[in-house]
N, C-alpha and C positions, 0 to 999 in steps of 0.2 A: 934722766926722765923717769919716771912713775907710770907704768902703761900698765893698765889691765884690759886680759884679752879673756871673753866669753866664750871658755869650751865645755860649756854644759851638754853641747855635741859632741860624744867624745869616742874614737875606736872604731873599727870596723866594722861590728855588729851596728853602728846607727849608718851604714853605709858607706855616698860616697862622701858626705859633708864630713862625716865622724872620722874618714880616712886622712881626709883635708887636713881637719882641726890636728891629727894626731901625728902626722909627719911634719904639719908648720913648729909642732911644738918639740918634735925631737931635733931639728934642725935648728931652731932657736936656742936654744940650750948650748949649742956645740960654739956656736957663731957669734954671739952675745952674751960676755960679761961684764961690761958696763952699764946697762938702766937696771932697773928695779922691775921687776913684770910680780903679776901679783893677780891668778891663773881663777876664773872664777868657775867652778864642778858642781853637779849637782848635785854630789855626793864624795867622799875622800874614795880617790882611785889607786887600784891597788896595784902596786909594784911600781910608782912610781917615784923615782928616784931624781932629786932634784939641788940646783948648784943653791951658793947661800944667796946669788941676785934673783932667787924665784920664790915665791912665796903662794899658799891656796887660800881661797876663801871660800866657804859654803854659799851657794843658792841655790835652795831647795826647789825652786821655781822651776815649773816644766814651760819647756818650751811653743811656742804658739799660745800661751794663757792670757786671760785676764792677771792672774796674780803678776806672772814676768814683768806688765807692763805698770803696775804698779808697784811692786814690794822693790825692782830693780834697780830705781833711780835711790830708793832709799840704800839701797845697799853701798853703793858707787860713790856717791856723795860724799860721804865722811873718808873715803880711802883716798880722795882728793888726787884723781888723776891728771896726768899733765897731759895724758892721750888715753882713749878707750878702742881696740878694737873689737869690732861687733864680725864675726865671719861668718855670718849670715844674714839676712832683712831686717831682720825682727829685732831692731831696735824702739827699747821702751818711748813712746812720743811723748813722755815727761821726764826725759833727759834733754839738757840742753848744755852739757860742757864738751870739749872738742874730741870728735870721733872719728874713725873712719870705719868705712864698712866694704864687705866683700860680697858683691851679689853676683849669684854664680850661673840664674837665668831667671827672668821674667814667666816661667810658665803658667804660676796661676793667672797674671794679667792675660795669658792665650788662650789656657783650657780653663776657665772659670766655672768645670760642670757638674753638678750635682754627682756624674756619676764618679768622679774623682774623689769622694770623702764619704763616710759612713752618717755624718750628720742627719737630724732631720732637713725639711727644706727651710724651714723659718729661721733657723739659729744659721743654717748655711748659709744664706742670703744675708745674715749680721753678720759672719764672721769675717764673710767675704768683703764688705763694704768695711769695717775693721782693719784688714788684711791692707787694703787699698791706702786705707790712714797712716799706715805703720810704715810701708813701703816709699811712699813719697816724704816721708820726714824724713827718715835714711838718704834719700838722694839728693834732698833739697837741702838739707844741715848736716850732712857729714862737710869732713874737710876734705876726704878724696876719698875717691870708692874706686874698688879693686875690680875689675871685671877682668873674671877668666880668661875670655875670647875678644876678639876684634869684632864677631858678633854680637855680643852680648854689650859689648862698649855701644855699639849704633844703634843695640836695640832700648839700650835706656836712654838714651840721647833721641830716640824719635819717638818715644812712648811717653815721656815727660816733658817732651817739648822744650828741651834744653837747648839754651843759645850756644853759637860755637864758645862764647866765653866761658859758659855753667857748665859746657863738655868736656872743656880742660881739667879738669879735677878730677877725672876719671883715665886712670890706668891701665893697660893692659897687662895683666902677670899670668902666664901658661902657668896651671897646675903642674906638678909633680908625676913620674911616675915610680912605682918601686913594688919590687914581689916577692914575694916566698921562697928565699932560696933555701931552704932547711928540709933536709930529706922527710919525706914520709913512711915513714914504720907500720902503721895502718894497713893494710890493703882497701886499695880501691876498686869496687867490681863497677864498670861500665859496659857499656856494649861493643864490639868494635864496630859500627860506623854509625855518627852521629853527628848532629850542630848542636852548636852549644850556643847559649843565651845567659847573660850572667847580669841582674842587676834587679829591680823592683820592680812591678805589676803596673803600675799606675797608669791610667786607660794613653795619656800621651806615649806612653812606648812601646803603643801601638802591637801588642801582643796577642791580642786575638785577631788581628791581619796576619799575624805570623803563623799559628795554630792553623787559622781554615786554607791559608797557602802550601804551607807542608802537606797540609792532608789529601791535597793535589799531588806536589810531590811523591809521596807516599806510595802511593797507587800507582806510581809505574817504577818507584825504587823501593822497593817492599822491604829490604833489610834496613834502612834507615831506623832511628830514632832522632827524638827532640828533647834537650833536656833544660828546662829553666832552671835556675840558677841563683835562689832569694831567700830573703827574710820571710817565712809562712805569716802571711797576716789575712786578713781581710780579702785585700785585693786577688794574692796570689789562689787563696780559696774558693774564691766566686770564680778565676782565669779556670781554677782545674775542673771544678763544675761544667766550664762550658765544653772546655775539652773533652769529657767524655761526652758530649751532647756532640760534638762533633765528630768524632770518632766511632762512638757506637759500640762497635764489635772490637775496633783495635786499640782499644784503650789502655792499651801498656805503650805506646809508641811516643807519646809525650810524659818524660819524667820527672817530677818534681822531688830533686834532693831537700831541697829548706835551705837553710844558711851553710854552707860551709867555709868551714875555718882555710886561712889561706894554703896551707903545708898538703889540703886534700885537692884546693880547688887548681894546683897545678898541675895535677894528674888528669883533670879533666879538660886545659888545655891543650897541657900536651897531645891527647891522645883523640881531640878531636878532629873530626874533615873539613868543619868549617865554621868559624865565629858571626854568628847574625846577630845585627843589630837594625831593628827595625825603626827606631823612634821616630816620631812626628816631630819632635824640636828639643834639643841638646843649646846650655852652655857650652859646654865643654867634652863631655863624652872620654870617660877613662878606661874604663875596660876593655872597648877594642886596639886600647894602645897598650894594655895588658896581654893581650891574645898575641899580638904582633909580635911580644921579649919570646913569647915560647915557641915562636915562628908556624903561628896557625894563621892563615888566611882568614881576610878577614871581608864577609861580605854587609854594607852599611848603605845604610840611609841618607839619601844626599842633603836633610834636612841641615836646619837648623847651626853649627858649628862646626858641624860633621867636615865637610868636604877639607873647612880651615885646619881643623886639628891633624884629619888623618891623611892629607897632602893624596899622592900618587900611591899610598902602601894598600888603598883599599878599593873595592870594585864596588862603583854604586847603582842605586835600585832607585825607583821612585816610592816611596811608602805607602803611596795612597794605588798604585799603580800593582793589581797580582800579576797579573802576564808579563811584567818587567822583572816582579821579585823571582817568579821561575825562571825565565830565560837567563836571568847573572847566577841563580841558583846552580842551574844544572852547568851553567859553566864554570863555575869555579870546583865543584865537585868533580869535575871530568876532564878539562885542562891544566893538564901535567906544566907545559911550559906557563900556564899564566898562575899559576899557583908558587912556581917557584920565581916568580917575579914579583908576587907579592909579599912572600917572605922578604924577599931581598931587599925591595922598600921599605918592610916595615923596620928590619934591623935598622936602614937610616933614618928612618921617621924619628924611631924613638927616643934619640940623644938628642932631639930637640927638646927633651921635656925631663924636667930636674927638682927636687923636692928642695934641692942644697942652692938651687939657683934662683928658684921661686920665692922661700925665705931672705936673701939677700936683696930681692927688688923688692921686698916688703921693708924690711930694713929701712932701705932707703927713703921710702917716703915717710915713716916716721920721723926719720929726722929730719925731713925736707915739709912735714904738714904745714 
């Protein structure tokens, strides 16, 4: 077979999609040398080293465009695929030869809000109605779509209104998990007692609930710090903004590193008191199964996937609930026995979840489309 997969998402720095894209593809490599893959970038990536069944094509095309959903299908066409994977939505709607695709959560169909995106509100309100176009061609003409979760499986099977027959075609494959085992030579200055927060701004992960919680917190455990843990963009900007509006006077107690590379950010698991994850609604949810390999406790969100992904390794909150998020706060910070009972779950949790196991159910249903 002839399969081209779209990792114009590509690496850790685009997060956790770019984590995705980048560990399916080092495992693909190892595991497949019989088809032809033929890997589409959106520019030549560097150090990447590759077998003679793999081949790159350039598209220039940024992702979420007009141009992607045009100039894409011309790109594709002439390389005459016998399958296309799409591992993300945003499948061009004038392609129509056989695809499958990995939707990894429905969150714009939840938070569809203005305050989610920098657009104006005119061009919002098109992208989003766009967005909707793009998303239902994906699930209605793939040949089988990957959902992350068991969640994520029910939620596009009850958001598209898919028969038990059009739900068949839809997989469950668990993400991957995998970390930084490479010593750091750097020094790392943190505080000694802190929670750690590691992943993007975007108003669903619900981070300014976290911010004006701690700052309760705060005030009767005063050596605390809060540290997030992101790409500096937009959102995380406007989150630090509000932070010191919340804070005031304590405005060193929430700190914003920016992105760190992985070899530093396990310094900051290891060494913290406690993993909070706040979110309003998770696919899948990879970093608190991150937190868990370095045996930091892990306190989560019972939204969304959460509960599915992180089984018994985690103590949960209600998100929308502050008097619940202190009350599990203060007790995982202060219970010795229930801390080391989360560690212990999590060391189990997390051999459920395999990059080299993920890749081989993906496999499979290529040659089973």
């Amino acid at each position: 077979m002839r399969i081209v997969i779209d990792l114009r998402i590509f690496g850790p720095s685009f997060g956790g999609l770019g984590r995705y894209n980048q560990k399916f593809l080092e495992n693909l490599i190892k595991q497949d040398q019989a088809n032809e893959y033929v890997l589409l970038f959106r520019s030549q990536p560097k150090d990447l080293v590759l077998p003679k069944n793999f081949s790159i094509k350039i598209c220039p095309c940024r992702w979420y465009s007009l141009a992607e959903q045009i100039v894409l299908p011309f790109i594709l066409y002439p390389l005459k695929p016998d399958l296309v994977h799409f591992p993300h939505f945003n499948v061009p709607i004038f392609y129509n030869g056989p695809f499958v695709v990995t939707i990894h959560d429905l969150i714009m169909t939840k938070f569809p809000s203005k305050r989610a995106t920098t657009l104006s509100r005119h061009y919002f309100t098109f992208k989003y109605w766009f967005y909707k176009q793009v998303i239902r061609h994906a699930v209605k003409n793939s040949e089988k779509i990957i959902a992350v979760s068991n969640f994520t499986a029910q939620d596009i099977k009850q958001h598209f209104h898919l028969s038990d027959t059009e739900a068949k075609k839809i997989q469950v494959v668990y993400e991957g998990l995998s970390v930084s085992t490479v010593s750091n030579h750097k020094p790392v200055s943190v505080p000694d007692k802190f929670l750690l927060y590691v992943g993007n701004a975007y108003p669903h992960k619900n981070l300014e609930f976290l911010i004006r919680s701690f700052k309760e917190f705060f005030d009767k455990h005063r050596g605390y710090y809060l540290i997030l843990i992101g790409e500096k963009n937009y959102f995380y900007n406007r989150l630090k903004e509000e932070s010191k509006e919340i804070f005031d006077h304590d405005r060193d107690q929430v700190i914003f590193p920016g992105f760190v590379p992985d070899e530093e950010l396990r310094v900051y698991y290891q060494r913290a008191r406690a993993y909070v994850f706040p979110s309003l609604y998770e696919g899948f949810g990879l970093p608190p199964l991150e937190a868990m390999f370095y045996n930091l406790p892990v306190l989560s969100s019972s939204a969304g996937s959460l509960p599915e992904v992180l089984g018994e390794a985690a103590l949960y909150f209600n998100p929308k609930d502050k008097q619940d998020f202190l009350d599990k706060l203060e007790q995982i910070v202060t219970d010795q026995e229930l801390r080391e009972r989360l560690v212990r779950s999590g060391q189990e949790q997390i051999k459920k979840y395999s990059w080299e196991k993920m890749t081989k159910e993906i496999l499979t249903i290529y040659g089973g489309k």
